[in-house]
N, C-alpha and C positions, 0 to 999 in steps of 0.2 A: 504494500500500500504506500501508495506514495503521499507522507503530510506535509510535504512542505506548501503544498496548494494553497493548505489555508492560512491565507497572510492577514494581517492584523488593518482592515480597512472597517470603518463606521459607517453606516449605510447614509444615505442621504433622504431628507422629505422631499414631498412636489417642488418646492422653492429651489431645490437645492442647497440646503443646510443641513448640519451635522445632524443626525435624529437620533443618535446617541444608540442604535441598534448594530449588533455582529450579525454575520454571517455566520451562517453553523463552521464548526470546526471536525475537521476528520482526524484529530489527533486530539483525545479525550483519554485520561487516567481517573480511575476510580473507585471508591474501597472504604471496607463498614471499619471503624475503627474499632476494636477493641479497648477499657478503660486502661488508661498506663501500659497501652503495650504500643513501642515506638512502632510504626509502616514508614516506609521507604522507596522510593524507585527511581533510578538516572532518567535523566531528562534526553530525549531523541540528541541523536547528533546529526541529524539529518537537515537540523539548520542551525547558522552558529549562535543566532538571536531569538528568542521569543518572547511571547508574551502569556505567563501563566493567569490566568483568573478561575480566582476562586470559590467555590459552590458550597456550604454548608447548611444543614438542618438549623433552621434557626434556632437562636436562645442559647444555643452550646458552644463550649470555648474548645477549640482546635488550636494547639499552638504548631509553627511551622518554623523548619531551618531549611536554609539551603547552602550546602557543605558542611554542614555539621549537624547532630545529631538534637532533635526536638526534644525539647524538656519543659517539664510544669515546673511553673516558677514557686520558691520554697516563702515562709512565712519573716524571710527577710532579706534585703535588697543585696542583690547581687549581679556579675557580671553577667547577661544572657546570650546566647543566640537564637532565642524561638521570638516567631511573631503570633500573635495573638489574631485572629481570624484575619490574616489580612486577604484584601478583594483582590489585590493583582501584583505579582513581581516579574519585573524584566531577568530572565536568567539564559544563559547559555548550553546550548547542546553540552553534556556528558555532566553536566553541573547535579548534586543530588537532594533530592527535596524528600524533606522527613517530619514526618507526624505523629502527634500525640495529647491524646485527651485524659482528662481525670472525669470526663463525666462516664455512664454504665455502656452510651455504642452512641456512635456518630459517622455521619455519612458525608464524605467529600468527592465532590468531581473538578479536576482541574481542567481546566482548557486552554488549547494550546494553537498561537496564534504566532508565523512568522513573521521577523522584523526586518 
């Protein structure tokens, strides 16, 4: 299958202005999280940019890394790598994005959009 097709363009209204809508993507990752059990998967190298956007069950906290290892932040401030639901990061073919929730199952789909 070839994903590089779907490239990262916003659709346009009648006027021709941004309408802030994608085009589906042919390159989608997806997966029920387990509570505290880290998921993981390398990003396509099939392009060297993309654009990941992110999908979750609303109300539940997904923390995310990318090259390093997703962790629930502890009951006092410290150095992190995890992001907390975020909606979209710019990352690279072979780059690796990892997951992890403390809630009981959570469902993420990423989408993958060439830059």
């Amino acid at each position: 299958m070839d994903i590089i097709k779907s490239k990262f363009i916003l659709t346009r209204d009648i006027n021709g202005f941004n309408g802030f809508g994608l085009n589906p993507s042919n390159y989608i990752e997806e997966v029920q999280l387990l509570q505290s059990a880290e998921q993981h998967f390398t990003v396509s190298s099939q392009n060297k940019n993309w654009l990941a956007i992110f999908s979750y069950d609303p109300g539940l906290r997904i923390f995310v890394a990318d090259n390093a290892t997703a962790a629930v932040p502890t009951t006092t401030f410290a150095l992190g790598h995890s992001d907390l639901n975020p909606t979209a990061l710019k990352v690279k073919g072979g780059d690796v994005l990892s997951f992890i929730t403390p809630d009981t199952t959570a469902f993420v789909v990423v989408k993958f959009y060439g830059l």
